[in-house]
N, C-alpha and C positions, 0 to 999 in steps of 0.2 A: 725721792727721785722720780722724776715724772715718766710717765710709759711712754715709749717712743712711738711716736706715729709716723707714717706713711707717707710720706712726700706729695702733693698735689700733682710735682710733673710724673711721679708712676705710678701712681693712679689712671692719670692721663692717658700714659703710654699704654697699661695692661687693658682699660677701655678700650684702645680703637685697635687694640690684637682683639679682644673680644669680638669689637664690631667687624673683626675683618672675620675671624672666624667664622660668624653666626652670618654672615651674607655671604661666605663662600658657597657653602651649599645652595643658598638661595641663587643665588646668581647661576645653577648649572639647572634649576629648574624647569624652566623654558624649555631647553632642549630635552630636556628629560620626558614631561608633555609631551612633546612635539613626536619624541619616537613610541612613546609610549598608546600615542593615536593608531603610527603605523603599523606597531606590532599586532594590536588589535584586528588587523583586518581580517585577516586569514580565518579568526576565530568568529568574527562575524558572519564571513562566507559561506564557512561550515555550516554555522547556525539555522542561517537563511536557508542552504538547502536542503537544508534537514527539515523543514519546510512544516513546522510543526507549531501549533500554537506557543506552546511554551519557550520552544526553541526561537520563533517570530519574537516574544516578548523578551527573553533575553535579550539579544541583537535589538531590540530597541532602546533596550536598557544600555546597554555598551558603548551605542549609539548617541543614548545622551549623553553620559558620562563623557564621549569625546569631545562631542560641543563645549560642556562643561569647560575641560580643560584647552581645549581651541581660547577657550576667553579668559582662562587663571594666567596663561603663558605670555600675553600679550600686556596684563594687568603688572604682574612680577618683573616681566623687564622694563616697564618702565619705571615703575616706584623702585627697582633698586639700580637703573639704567645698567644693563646686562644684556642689551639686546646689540646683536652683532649682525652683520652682513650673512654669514654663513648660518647663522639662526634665523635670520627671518625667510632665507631662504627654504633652508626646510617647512617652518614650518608653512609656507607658501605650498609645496610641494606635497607635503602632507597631509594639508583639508582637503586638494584634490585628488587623492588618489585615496584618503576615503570615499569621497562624493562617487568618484570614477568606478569603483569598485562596487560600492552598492547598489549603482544604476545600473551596471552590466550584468547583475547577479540578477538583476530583479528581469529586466528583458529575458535570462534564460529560464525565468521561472514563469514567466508569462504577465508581469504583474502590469507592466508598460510596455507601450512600443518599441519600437525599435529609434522611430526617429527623434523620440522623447529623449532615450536616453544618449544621440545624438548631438541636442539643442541643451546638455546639463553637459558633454564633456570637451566636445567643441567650440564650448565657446570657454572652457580652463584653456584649451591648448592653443586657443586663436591669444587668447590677451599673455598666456605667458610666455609666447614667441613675440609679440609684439611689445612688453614690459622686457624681455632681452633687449629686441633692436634697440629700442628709446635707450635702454640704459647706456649701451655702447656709444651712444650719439651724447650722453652728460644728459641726459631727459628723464627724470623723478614725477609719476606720475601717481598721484594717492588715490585708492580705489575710492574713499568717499562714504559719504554715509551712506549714498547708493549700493555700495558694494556689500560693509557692513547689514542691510539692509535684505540681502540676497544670502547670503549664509546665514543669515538666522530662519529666512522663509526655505530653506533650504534641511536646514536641520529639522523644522517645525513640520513640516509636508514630507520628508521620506520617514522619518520617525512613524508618523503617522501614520502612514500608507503598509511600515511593515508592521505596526501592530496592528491594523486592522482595514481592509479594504472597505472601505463604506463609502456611499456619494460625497460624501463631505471631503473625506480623505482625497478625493483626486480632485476637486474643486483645491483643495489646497499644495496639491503637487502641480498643478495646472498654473498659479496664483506662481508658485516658487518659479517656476518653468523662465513664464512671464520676465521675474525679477530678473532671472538669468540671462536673459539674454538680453532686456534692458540695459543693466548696469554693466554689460560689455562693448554695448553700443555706447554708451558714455564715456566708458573709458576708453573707447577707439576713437571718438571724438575728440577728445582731452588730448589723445596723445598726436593725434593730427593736428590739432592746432598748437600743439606746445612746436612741433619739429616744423612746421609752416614757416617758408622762407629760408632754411637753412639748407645748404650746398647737400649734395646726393653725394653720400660715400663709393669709392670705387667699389665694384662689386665684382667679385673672384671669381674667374672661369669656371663652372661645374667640375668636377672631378671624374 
């Protein structure tokens, strides 16, 4: 008598319970990154004002590790499309309020100026108030490889700058600075000309 075998359609079926299995976790990745950046900070801040070589080199280390995963989270949700509204959101929220944190820490340590780290966080808060309005108007405006382009000279230059102050290192925080405030003018341009010609929403009395 022949040995029974296994049907092709459950076969089938226990594959894509597998597949759903083995990309559940994957699919919560992203956000998992994503807070995993922000929990980081605090421990960075310590770091940096602890103001110590080794403790500098840590918090660089930490540092990169978040860039790292700033790039694994955006990789993952697309190969496994897991990427949601409410995810990309944070993690929007979350590379600047690393950036925002490490620049403010470093002005009270003396490492930048003040209006430096001015022109690296004002111009998060100028485009992510103005990436709300457009949204509410139906307006999707992609940062670009301009953007893309500014967070890597952004991680490459403060990285820098806390393992080690040398001419070079501010030449290259100088370089990011630049990017920064470039790729926000673009994107303030993009988004003006995307909402060009469209009717002015009513606008609610102050409170």
């Amino acid at each position: 008598m022949a040995e029974p075998t296994t049907s092709p359609q459950v076969d089938g079926v226990g594959q894509r319970s597998v597949d759903r299995g083995a990309t559940g976790w994957i699919a919560s990745l992203p956000n998992l990154l994503t807070g995993f950046r922000v929990l980081v900070i605090p421990l960075m801040i310590g770091l940096l004002l602890w103001d110590g070589q080794a403790s500098n080199q840590a918090a660089a280390c930490l540092f990169i590790v978040a860039g790292i995963t700033d790039v694994a989270d955006g990789l993952i949700a697309r190969r496994y499309g897991s990427g949601s509204q409410l995810g990309i959101f944070f993690d929007l929220v979350g590379d600047k309020l690393v950036v925002a944190a490490l620049v403010v820490t470093m002005v009270e340590l003396g490492w930048i100026p003040g209006w430096m780290a001015f022109g690296f966080v004002g111009r998060e808060i100028f485009v992510m108030g103005m990436r709300a309005y457009a949204g509410a108007q139906g307006v999707t405006v992609s940062a670009g490889q301009l953007g893309k382009m500014k967070m890597m000279w952004q991680y490459m230059g403060l990285t820098a700058l806390i393992w080690d102050r040398v001419p070079l290192t501010w030449a290259m925080v100088m370089f990011a600075l630049v990017m920064t405030v470039a790729s926000g003018l673009h994107y303030v341009f993009s988004v003006s000309r995307e909402l060009r010609g469209r009717p002015a929403p009513d606008v609610p009395d102050p409170v």
